[in-house]
C-alpha positions in Angstrom: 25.6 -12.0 -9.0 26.1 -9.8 -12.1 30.1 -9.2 -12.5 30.2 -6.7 -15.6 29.9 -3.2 -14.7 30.5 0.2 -16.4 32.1 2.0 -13.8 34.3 0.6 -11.4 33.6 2.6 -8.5 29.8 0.6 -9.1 31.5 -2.8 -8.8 33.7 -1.5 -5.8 31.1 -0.2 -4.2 29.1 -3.5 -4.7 31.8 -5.6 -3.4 32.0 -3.6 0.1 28.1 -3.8 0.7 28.1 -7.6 -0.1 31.9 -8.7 2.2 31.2 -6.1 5.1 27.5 -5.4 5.4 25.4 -7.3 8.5 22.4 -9.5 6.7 19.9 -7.1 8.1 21.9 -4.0 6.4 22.3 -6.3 3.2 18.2 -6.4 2.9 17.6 -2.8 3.7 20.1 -1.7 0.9 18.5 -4.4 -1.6 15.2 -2.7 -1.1 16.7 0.9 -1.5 18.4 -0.5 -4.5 15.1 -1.5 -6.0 13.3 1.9 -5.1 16.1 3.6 -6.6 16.0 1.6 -9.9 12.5 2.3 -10.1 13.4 6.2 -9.8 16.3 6.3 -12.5 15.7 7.5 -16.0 17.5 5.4 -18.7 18.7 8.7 -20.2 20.3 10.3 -17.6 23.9 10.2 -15.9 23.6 9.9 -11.9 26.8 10.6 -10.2 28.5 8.1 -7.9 27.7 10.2 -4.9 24.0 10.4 -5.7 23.8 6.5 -6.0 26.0 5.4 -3.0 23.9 8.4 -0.7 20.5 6.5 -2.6 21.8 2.8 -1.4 23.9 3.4 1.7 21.6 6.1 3.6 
């Protein structure tokens, strides 16, 4: 699992999903988090909100 991160809220959020989430939850927000790297642009800033609403909704 990748440990280096830019932003610590990232790797915070990361560590809650993978302790407290249920297996079935843990699959859903692994596909959201591949539909939402497909929708980032490598130039742009997202803020924390937008990406935890994008992986956790």
């Amino acid at each position: 699992m990748h440990e280096h991160y830019r932003d610590s809220k990232i790797k915070e959020l990361r560590d809650q999903l993978v302790r407290f989430a249920p297996k079935a939850q843990k699959i859903e927000q692994a596909a959201r988090a591949e539909s939402l790297l497909a929708d980032l642009q490598p130039d742009r800033c997202y803020a924390y909100d937008f990406l935890c609403f994008r992986l956790t909704n």
